[in-house]
C-alpha positions in Angstrom: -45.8 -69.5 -51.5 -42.6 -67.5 -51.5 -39.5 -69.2 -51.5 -35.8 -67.3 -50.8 -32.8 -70.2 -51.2 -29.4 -68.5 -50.7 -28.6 -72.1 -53.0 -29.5 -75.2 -54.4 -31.4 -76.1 -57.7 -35.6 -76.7 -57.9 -35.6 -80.4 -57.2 -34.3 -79.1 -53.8 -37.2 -76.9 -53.5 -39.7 -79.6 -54.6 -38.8 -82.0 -51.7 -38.5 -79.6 -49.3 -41.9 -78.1 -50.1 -43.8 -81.4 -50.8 -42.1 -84.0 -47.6 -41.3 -80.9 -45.3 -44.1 -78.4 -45.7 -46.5 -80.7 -46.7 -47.4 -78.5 -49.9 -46.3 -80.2 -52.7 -45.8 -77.6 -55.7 -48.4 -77.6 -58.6 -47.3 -79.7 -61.3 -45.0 -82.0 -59.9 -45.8 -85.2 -61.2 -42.6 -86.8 -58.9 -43.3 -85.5 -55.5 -46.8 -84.3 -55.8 -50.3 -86.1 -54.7 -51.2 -89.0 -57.3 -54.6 -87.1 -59.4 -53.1 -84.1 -59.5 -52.5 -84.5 -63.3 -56.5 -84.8 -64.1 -56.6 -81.2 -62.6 -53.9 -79.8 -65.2 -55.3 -81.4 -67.9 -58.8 -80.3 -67.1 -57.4 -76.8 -67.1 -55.5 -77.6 -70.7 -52.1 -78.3 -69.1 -49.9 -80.9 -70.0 -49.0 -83.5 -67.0 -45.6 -82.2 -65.9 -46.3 -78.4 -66.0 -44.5 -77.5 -63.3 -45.9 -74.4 -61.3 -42.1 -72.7 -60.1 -41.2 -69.8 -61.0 -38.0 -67.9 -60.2 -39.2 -64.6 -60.3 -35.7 -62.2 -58.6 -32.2 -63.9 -59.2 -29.3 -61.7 -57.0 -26.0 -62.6 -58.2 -23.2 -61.0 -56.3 -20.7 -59.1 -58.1 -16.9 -58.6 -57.3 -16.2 -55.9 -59.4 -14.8 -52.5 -59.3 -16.8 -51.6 -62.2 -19.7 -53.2 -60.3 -20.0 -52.4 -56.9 -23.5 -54.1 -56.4 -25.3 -57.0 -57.1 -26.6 -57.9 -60.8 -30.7 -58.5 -60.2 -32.6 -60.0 -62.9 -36.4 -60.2 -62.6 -39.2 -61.8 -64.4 -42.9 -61.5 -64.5 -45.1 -64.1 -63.9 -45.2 -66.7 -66.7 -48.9 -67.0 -68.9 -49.7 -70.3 -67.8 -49.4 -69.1 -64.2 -51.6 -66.1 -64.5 -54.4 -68.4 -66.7 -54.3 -70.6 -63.4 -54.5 -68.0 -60.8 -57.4 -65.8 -62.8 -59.3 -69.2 -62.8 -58.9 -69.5 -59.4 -59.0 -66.0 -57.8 -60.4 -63.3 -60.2 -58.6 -60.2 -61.0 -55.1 -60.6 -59.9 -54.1 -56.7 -60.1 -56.5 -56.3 -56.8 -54.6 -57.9 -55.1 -50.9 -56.4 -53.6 -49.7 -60.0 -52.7 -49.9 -60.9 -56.1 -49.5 -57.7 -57.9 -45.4 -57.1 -57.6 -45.0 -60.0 -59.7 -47.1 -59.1 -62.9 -45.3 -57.5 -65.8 -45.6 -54.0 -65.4 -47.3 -53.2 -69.0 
């Protein structure tokens, strides 16, 4: 799932995306389905990894030395690719999932 807040902080994202999408996120121990925690484990995870990831960060930038927007990016994290190999196969087939693995 994609998220794009303009604001806010991840425990934002957590309730909004376990009470008001129904989808709680993988990992969250506080706002996620009770049993979810034998999954992790089973999969070598410790109860509490939380599955979010911020992978583009836009901060505006009033500068004149600076005219546009400072964007950091980041590449999926290794626990999140273990997880979604497991699950899916070969992530670099697919385009969805593609544009957020490291480029090497």
């Amino acid at each position: 799932m994609k998220l794009s807040p303009q604001t806010g902080r991840k425990h934002q994202l957590r309730i909004h995306c376990a009470q008001f999408l129904q989808t709680p996120i993988l990992g969250d121990v506080k706002y996620g389905p009770i049993g979810q925690g034998h999954t992790l484990t089973t999969l070598g995870y410790h109860v509490g990894t939380l599955f979010l990831h911020m992978h583009k960060l836009t901060i505006p930038v009033s500068n004149e030395d600076q005219p546009s927007p400072l964007i950091v990016e980041a590449p999926l994290p290794k626990h999140f690719l273990h997880i979604l190999n497991h699950h899916f196969g070969d992530l670099n087939k697919s385009p969805h999932i593609k544009q957020f693995l490291s480029p090497d």
